[in-house]
N, C-alpha and C positions, 0 to 999 in steps of 0.2 A: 963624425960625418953624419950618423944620424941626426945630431941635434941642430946642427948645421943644418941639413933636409926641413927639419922641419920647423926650422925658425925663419927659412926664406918660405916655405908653403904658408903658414901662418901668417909672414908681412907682404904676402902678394893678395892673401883675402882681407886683411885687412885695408890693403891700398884699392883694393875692384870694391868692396863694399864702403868705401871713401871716396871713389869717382862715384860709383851707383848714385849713394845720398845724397853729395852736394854741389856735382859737375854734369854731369850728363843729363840733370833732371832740368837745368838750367838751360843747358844749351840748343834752344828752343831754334828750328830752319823754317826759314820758309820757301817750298821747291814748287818750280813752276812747271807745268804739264802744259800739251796744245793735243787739243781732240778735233778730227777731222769730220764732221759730219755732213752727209750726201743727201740735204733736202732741206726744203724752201725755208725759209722761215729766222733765219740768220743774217745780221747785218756783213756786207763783203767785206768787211774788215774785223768780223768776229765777236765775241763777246764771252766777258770775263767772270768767274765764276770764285769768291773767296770762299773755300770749305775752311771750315772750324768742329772740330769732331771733341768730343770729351773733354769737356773743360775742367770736370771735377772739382768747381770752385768749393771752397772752405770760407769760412767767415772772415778767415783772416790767416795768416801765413808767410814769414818769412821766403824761402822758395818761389810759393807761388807768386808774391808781386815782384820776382824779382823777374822770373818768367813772363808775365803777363806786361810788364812794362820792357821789356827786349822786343816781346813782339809787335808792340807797342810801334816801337824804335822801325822795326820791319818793313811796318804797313805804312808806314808815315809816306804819303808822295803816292802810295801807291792807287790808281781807279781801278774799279771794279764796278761790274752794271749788277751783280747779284752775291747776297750774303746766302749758306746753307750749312745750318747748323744741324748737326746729325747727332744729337743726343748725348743724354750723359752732361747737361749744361751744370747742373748742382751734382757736389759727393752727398750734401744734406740739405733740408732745408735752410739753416743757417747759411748758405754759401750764396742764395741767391742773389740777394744786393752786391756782392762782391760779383756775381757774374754779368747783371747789369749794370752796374759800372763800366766793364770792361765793355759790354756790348755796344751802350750808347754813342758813343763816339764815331762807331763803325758808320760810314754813311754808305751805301750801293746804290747805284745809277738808278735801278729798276725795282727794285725791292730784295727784303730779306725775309726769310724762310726757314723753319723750321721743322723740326717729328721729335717723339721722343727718345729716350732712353731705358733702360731698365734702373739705374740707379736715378734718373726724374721721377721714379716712382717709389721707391723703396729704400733707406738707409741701410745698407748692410754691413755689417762689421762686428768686429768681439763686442766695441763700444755699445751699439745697440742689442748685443745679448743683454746686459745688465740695465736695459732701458721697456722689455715688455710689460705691458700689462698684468692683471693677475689672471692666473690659469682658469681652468672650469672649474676646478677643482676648489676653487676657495685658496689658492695655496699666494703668499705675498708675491708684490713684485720683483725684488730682487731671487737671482735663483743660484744654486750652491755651483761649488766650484766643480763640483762633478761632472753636474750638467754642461758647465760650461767645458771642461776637458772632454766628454766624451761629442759633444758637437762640431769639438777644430777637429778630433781626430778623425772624424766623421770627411770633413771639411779637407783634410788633407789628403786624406785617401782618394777623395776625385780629383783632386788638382791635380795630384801624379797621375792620375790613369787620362787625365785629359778632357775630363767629365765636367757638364754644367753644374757649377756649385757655387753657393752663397752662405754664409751665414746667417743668424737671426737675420730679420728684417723689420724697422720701423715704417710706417707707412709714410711717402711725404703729399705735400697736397699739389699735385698735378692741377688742377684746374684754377688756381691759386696763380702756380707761376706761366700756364699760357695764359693769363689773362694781361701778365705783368708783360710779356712779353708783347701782345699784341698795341697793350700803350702805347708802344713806344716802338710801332710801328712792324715786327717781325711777326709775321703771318704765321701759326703753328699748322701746320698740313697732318692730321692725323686724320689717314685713311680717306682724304679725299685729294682733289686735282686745283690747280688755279691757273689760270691763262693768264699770260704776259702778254700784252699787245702794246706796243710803243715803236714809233719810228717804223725802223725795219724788222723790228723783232715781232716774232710769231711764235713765241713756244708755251708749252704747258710743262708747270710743274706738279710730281705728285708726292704725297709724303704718307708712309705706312706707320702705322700702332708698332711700340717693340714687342717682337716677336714674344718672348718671356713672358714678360709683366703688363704689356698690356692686351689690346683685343685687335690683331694684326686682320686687315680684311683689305689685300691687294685689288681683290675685285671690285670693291667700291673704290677705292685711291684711282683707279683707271677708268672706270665706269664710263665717265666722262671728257674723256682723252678721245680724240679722234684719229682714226686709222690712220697712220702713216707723218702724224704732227709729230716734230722733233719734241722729245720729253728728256725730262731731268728727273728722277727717282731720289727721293731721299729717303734712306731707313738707317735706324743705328745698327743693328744686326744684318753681318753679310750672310747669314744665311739664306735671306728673302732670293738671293741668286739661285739657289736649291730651286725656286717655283719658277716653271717653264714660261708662265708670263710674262716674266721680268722682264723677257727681250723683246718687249713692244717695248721698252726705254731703250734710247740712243746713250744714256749714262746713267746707273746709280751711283749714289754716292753712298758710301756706310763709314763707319770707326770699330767701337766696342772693344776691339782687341787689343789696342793698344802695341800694337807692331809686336806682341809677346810679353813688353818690356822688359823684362830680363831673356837676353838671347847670347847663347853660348856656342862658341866655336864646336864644329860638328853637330853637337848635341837641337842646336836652333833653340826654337821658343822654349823654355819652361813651362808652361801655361798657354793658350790662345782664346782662353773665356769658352772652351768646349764650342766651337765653334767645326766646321765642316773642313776650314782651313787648317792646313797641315801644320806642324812646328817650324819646316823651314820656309814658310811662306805664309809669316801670318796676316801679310801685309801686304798694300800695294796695287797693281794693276792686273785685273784679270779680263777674259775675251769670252765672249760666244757669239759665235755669226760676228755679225754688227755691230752688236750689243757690247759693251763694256761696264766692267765695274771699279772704283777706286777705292781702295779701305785704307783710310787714313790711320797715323800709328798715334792720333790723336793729340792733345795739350798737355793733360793734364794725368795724375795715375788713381788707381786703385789702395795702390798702396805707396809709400813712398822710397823707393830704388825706382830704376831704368840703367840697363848695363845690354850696349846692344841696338837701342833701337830710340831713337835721339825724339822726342817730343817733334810736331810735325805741324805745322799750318801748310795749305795749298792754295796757291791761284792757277786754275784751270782754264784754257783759253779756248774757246770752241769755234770752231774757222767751218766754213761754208768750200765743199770741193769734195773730189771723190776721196775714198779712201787709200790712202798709200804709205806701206812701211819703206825706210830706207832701208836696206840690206848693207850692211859693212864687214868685208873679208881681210883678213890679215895674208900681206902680201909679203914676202921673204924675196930681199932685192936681190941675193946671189947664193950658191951653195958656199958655207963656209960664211959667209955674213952676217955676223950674228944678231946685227942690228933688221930691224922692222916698223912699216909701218901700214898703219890703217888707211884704205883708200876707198874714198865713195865709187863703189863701182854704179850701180843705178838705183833706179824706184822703180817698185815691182806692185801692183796689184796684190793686196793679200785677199788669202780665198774665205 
C-alpha cells in the first residue's frame, strides 16, 4: 500500500509538472473588463484599452511562438483605440526583435504606450551568474560553483519567505529598446504624462520608472496631468498603489507578478515577486475610492512552469456614466428545493 501511495503521489507530480511546462503555459485568454468612469472626456460609446503585461520574449522559443501566435489568433478582428504595455517587454536583450515582431502588427485607433519593467533593465538568472564581468579584485569572469550555490541558496531563502529577490544581474540597454520601440510608433512614458485628444476623447496618459530597477518619480508622471482629467496610469510594479497619489488615476494598470504563476490550492501563490500583494490575490482587480487598479497575470514567465494562473491578455473597455456595481443574491426557490438560482436583484451606487 505504501508503494502503491507513493507511486500515485510521484505520477500526479509528474503529470502537474507536465501540465505546468507544456499546457497551461500555452493556454494563453484573452478576458474582457468595462470600467465605468464619471467624467468628461470619453467618447458615449467608450473606449478600448488592449493591456499586454510581461512578455518575457527570448530570441527564440518553441512555447513562446506557439503562445504568441494563439494570441495572435485572439486579437485577429479585434479594435482597440489604445495599446499599454506595462513592462517586462524582453527576459534579455536577445528577445527584443522577437518582441517587436510581435508588437508591430498591433495597430490602436489612438496610440500605444509604454513604461518599463525591472527585467527591461536587467538579465537575471543562474544564466547570467556565469556571464559577469571581472571582480575588483583582479579575480576572472567565470566564478566557482560555490559562489554560485551559496547565491540560489541565498535566492531561495527569499522566495519562500516572500522577499524581493533576483539573482545575478546582467545590465540590458534600456535606452536601446525605447528607441526601438518609439520607431515604430509606441510612445515609452517613463515618469512623465501624454494627452490624448482626438474626436471625443480627452484623456491623459501617465507612465512611471520600475519601482526596483529604475528611478520611479510619480510626481513628475503627474505633474502635468490636470485636476480632475480622466487618466490612465501605467507602471509594471503594483506597488506604485502603496503611494497615496495614485488615486488622482481613474485606472492603473501594472503586471510583474505574474498572477503567482504557480498557484496551489489553499496554499495560493508560491511567489508574488515580493510585492505588497498577498499569495491569495496576486492578481487582478483592486479599488480605492474611485480609483482602480488591474494587475494582469501577464504573457509571458520568469521562469518556465505556470500551474494555477493561465498567461492573460486584456481589452479593457472604459464607458462614460456614473459608477454602478450590480449586486447578485442567491435565491433559494422553496425549503427543501435544492435547486437555485442567481437573480439580478438591482444597481446600487458603491460607496
Amino acid at each position: 500500500m505504501t508503494r502503491w501511495i507513493a507511486r500515485a503521489v510521484a505520477g500526479a507530480g509528474l503529470a502537474a509538472a507536465f501540465y505546468a511546462l507544456l499546457i497551461e503555459r500555452a493556454r494563453i485568454r484573452l478576458d474582457r473588463f468595462t470600467v465605468t468612469i464619471d467624467k468628461p472626456g470619453l467618447p458615449p460609446d467608450g473606449l478600448t484599452i488592449l493591456h499586454l503585461s510581461d512578455l518575457h520574449c527570448r530570441a527564440n522559443g518553441r512555447m513562446q511562438g506557439v503562445k504568441l501566435t494563439r494570441l495572435q489568433r485572439l486579437l485577429a478582428g479585434e479594435h482597440y483605440d489604445l495599446l499599454a504595455l506595462t513592462g517586462d517587454l524582453i527576459h534579455n536583450t536577445d528577445g527584443l526583435s522577437a518582441a517587436l515582431a510581435f508588437i508591430e502588427p498591433l495597430h490602436p485607433r489612438l496610440g500605444a504606450f509604454s513604461c518599463p519593467g525591472n527585467r527591461d533593465y536587467w538579465e537575471s538568472g543562474f544564466s547570467a551568474m556565469f556571464r559577469r564581468g571581472p571582480r575588483a579584485d583582479g579575480q576572472p569572469r567565470w566564478i566557482n560553483l560555490i559562489d554560485a550555490a551559496c547565491e540560489a541558496w541565498r535566492f531561495g531563502g527569499r522566495v519562500a519567505r516572500n522577499e524581493r529577490a533576483s539573482l545575478h544581474m546582467v545590465a540590458n540597454d534600456v535606452p536601446a529598446m525605447h528607441r526601438a520601440l518609439a520607431a515604430r510608433g509606441i510612445e515609452p512614458l517613463v515618469n512623465r504624462a501624454h494627452h490624448v485628444r482626438a474626436d471625443s476623447v480627452d484623456l491623459w496618459l501617465a507612465g512611471v520608472d520600475d519601482l526596483t530597477q529604475g528611478t520611479p518619480d510619480l510626481g513628475a508622471a503627474l505633474a502635468d496631468v490636470p485636476a480632475g482629467a480622466p487618466l490612465l496610469l501605467l507602471s509594471h510594479n503594483p506597488d506604485i498603489w502603496l503611494d497615496p497619489r495614485v488615486q488622482q488615476a481613474d485606472l492603473t494598470l501594472a503586471g510583474h507578478t505574474h498572477g503567482g504563476q504557480i498557484r496551489l490550492p489553499l496554499v495560493g501563490a508560491l511567489y508574488t515577486q515580493g510585492t505588497h500583494l498577498t499569495r491569495h490575490r496576486p492578481a487582478g482587480w483592486f479599488r480605492r475610492g474611485t480609483s482602480r487598479m488591474f494587475v494582469s497575470r501577464g504573457v509571458g514567465e520568469s521562469f518556465p512552469l505556470r500551474f494555477g494562473a493561465r498567461p492573460q491578455a486584456a481589452l479593457i473597455r472604459l464607458v462614460p456614466g456614473r459608477d454602478q456595481v450590480t449586486v447578485l443574491l442567491l435565491e433559494l426557490e422553496a425549503p427543501g428545493n435544492v435547486s437555485a438560482r442567481f437573480r439580478r436583484l438591482r444597481s446600487c451606487d458603491t460607496e
